[in-house]
C-alpha positions in Angstrom: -116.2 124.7 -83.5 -118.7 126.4 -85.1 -119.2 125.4 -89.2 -118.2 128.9 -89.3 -115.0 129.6 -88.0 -113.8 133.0 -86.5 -110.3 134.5 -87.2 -108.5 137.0 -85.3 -105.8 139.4 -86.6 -103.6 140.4 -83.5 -101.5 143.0 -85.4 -103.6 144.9 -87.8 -100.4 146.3 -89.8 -99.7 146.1 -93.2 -99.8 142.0 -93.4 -102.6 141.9 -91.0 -104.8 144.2 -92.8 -103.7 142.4 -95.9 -104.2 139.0 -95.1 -107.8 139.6 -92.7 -109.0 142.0 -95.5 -109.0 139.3 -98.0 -110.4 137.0 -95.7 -113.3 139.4 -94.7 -114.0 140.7 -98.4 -114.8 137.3 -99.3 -117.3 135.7 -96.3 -115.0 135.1 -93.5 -115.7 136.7 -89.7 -112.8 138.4 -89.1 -112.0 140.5 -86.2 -108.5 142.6 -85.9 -106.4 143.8 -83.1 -104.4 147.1 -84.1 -102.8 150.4 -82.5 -104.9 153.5 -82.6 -103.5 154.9 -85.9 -104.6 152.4 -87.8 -107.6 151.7 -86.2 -108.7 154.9 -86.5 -108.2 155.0 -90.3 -109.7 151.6 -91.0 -112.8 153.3 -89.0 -112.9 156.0 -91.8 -112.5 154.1 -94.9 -112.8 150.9 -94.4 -110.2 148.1 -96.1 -109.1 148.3 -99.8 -107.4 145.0 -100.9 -105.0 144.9 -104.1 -102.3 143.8 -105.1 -99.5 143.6 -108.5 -102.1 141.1 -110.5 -104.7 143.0 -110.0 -106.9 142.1 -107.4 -109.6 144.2 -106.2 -111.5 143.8 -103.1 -113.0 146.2 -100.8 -114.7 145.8 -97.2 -117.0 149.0 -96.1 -115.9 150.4 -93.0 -119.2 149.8 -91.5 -118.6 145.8 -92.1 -114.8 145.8 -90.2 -114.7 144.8 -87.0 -111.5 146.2 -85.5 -110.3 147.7 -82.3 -107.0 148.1 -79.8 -108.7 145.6 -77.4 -108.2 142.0 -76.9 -111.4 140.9 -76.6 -112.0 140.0 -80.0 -109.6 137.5 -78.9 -111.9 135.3 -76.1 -114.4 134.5 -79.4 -111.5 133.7 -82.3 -111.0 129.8 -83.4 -108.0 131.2 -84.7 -105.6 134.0 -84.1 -103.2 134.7 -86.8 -100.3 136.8 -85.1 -98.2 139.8 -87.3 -97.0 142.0 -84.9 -93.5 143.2 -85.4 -91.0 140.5 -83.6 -89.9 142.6 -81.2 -93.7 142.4 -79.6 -94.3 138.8 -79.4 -94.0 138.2 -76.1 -96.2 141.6 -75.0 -98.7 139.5 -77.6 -98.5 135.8 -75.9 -98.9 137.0 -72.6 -101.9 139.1 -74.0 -103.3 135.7 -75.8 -102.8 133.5 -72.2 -105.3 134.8 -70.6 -107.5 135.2 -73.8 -107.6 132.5 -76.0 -110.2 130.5 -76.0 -110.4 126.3 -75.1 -109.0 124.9 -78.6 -108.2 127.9 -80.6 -105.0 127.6 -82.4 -102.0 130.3 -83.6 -100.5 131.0 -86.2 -97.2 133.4 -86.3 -97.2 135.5 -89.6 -93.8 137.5 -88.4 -90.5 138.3 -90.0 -87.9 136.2 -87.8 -87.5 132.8 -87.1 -87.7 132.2 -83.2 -91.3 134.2 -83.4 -93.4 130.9 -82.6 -91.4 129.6 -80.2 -91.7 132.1 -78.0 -95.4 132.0 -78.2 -95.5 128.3 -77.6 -93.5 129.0 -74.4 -96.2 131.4 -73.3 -99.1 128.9 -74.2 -98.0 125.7 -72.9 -100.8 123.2 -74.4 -101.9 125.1 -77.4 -101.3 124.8 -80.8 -99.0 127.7 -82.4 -97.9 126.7 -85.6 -95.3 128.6 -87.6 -96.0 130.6 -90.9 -94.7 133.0 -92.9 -95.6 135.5 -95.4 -93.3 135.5 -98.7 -95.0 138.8 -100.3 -94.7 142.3 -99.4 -97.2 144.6 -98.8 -97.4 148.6 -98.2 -99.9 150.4 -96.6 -101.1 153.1 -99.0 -103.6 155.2 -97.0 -106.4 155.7 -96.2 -107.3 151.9 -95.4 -105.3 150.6 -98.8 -102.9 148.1 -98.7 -101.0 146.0 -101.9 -99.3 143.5 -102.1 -96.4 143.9 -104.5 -94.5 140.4 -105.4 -96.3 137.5 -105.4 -95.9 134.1 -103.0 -98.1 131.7 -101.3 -98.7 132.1 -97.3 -96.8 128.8 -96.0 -97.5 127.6 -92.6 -96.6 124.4 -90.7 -98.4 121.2 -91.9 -100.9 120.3 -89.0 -104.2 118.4 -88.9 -105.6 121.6 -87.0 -105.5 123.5 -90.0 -108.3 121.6 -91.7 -111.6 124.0 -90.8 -110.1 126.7 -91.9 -108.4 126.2 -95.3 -111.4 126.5 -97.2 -111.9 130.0 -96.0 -108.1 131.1 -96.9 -108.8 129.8 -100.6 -111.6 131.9 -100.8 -109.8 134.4 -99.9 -107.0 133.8 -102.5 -104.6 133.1 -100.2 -104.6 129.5 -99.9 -102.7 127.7 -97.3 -99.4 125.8 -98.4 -98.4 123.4 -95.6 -95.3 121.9 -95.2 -93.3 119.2 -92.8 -90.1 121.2 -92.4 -91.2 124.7 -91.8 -87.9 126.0 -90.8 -86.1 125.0 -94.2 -88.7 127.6 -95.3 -87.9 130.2 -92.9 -84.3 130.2 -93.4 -85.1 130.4 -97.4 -87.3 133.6 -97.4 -85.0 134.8 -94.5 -82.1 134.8 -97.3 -83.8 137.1 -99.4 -85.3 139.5 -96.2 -81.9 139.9 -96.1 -82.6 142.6 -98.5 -84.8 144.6 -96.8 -81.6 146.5 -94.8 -80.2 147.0 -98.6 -83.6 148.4 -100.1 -83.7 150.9 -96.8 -80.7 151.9 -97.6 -81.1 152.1 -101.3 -84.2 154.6 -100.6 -85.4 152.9 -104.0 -88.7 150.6 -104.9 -87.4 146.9 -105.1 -87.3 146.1 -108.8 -85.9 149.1 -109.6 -82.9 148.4 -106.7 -82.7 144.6 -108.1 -82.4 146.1 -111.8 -78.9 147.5 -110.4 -76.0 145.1 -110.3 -74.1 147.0 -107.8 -77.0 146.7 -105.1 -77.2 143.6 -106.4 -73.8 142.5 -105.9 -74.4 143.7 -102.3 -76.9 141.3 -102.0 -75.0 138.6 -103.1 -72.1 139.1 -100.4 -75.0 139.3 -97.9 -76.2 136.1 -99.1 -73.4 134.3 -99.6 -72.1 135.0 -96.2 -75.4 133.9 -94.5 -75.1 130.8 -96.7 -72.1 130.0 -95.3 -73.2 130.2 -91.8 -75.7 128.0 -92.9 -73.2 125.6 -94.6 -71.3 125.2 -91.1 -74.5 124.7 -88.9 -75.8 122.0 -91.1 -79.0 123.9 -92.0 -80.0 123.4 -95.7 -82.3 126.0 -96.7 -85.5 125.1 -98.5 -85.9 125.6 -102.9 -88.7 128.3 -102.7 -87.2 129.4 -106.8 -86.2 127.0 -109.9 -82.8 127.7 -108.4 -81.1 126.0 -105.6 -80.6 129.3 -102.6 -76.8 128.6 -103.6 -77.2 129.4 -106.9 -78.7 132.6 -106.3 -75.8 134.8 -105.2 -74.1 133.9 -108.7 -77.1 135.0 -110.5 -77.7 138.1 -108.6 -73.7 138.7 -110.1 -75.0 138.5 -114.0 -74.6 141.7 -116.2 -78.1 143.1 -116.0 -78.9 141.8 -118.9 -78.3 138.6 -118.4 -80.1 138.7 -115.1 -82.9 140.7 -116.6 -83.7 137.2 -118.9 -83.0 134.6 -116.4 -84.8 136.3 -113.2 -87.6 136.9 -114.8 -89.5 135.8 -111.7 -87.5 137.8 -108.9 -88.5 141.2 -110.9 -92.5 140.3 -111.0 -92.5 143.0 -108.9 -94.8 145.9 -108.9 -92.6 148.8 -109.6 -93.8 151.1 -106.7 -93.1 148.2 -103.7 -90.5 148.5 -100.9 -89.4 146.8 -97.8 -90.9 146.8 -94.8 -87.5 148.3 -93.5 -88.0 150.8 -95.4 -91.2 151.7 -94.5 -90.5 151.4 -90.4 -87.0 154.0 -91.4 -89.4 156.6 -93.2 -91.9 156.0 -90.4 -89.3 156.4 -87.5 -90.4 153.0 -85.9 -87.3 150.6 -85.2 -86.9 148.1 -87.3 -86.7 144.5 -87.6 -82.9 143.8 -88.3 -82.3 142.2 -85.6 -84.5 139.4 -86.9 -83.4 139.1 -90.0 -79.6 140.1 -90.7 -78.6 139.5 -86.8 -80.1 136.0 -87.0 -77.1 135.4 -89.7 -74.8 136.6 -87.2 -76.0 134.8 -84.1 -76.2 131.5 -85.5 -72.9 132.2 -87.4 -71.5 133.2 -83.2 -72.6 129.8 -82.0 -70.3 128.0 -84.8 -67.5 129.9 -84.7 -68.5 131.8 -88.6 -67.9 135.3 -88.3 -70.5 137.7 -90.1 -68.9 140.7 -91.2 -71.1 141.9 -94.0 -74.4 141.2 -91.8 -72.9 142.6 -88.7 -72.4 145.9 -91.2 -75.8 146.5 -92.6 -76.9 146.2 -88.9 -74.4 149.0 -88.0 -75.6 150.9 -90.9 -79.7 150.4 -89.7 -79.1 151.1 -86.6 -77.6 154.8 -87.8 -80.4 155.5 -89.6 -83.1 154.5 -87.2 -81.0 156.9 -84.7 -81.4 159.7 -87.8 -77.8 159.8 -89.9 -79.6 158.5 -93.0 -76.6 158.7 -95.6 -77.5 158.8 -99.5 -76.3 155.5 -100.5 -75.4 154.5 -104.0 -74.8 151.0 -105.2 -71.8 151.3 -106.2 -70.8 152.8 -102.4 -71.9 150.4 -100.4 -71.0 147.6 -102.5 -67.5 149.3 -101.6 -68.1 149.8 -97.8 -69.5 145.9 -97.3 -66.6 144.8 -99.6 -64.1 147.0 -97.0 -66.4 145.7 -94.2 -65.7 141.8 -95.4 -61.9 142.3 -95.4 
């Protein structure tokens, strides 16, 4: 490998964008992989980077290398993967009979079954499993911020090693860890969220100021926690509180949670779910990998899902256009009714 290792982003979204932006802004070749519409606008303007801190960063448009095309792909040392889950195996067929002897993969996707699937479709390669804990919303016009804060985590691997450097450059650096799918489980309980927020139609902090969409978060939670419970899967600490304590807390007067959460509400005020940028887009979404993990897993031990099973209902209305006006206090009421 070159001293100066390439990286492809195969997904130029929101995340992709995000994540190869900062990576280009500060020395890195980076190449992306993206659909025509956002191609086309990263052609205009180029990349703006920022996020809830404050961070600034800007790559011209003449400097981005980016097009629909995979073969940025045959060049890449690494390919960091964010397409939306439900196009991962269009992407590892795409990267078979790309890649390059030795490049390795990364999975930055929502879900938790993501790298397998590539790893079936590149028998001999390295795909390790990451995940992205912050969220980020395109803003236009080539902008996209990052509005919570959070580490990218990735699966601890020896591979990793030429290009860490490069990542905490970037600002983004690298945490590894031995038991990836402790992880995965963790931020999965609070993507279990993003179905709320769509529904809330309301920027994050300002829904997690609210106990009533808070309390519905906590019956979401604490049903996926006891699916967990009877599969034996113990989901990592990612906040000073163990994930069991969290449904209790998100239960606190608002008050009370206002002082103790401090850290769940560093939030810039204007951020949102992805969901709920794929609903207002009219793209599906990814519930399926998030809330209908809870209830598969909670199928093959004999834990029914209720509340999960529910919010899918409810996404799966408004992807097909009945968007109802939700208050807290109503669907609070409707996943109570829905629990039994």
């Amino acid at each position: 490998m070159a001293s100066s290792p390439e990286i492809c982003v195969f997904g130029a979204g929101s995340i992709g964008c995000y994540v190869g932006g900062r990576l280009a802004a500060t020395g890195t070749a980076v190449r992306f992989i993206g659909r025509e519409r956002v191609v086309s606008e990263v052609r205009a303007h180029g990349l703006h980077l920022t996020d809830w801190q404050g961070a600034d960063l800007k790559v011209p448009a003449s400097d981005v290398r980016i097009d629909t095309g995979p073969e940025a792909l045959a060049t890449a040392d690494l390919v960091v993967v964010t397409v939306k889950s439900a196009a991962t195996e269009e992407a590892g067929q795409t990267l078979a009979s790309r890649l390059k002897p030795g490049a390795i993969v990364i999975s930055f996707q929502n879900g938790l079954h993501n790298a397998e699937v590539l790893r079936g479709l590149l028998p001999g390669r390295t795909v390790l499993t990451g995940m992205v804990p912050f969220n980020v919303a395109a803003q236009g016009q080539g902008h996209f911020h990052a509005g919570s804060e959070g580490t990218l985590e990735v699966a601890r691997h020896a591979a990793l090693a030429p290009f860490l450097e490069a990542f905490v450059r970037a600002g983004l650096p690298l945490k590894q860890h031995a038991d990836i799918v402790a992880v995965q489980w963790a931020k999965l309980l609070f993507n279990l969220n993003n179905a709320l927020n769509a529904l809330a139609d309301l920027p994050l902090k300002e829904e997690l100021s609210q106990r009533a969409w808070r309390r519905c978060l906590a019956l979401v939670q604490g049903e996926a926690l006891a699916v967990l419970g009877r599969a034996g899967v113990k989901p990592a600490k990612l906040t000073p509180l163990p994930p069991g304590w969290i449904p209790m807390l998100l239960g606190a007067p608002d008050a009370v949670f206002g002082v103790l959460a401090k850290k769940m509400l560093a939030i810039d005020p204007k951020a949102r779910s992805s969901m709920w940028d794929d609903l207002h887009a009219g793209r599906k979404t990814e519930v399926d990998y998030l809330n209908g993990e809870v209830i598969r897993l909670g199928q093959q031990h004999g834990v029914p899902a209720p509340v999960n099973s529910r919010l899918v209902e409810l996404i799966r209305e408004a992807e097909g256009g009945n968007r109802r006006a939700w208050t807290g206090e109503a669907l609070l009421a409707d996943l109570e009714n829905a629990k039994g």
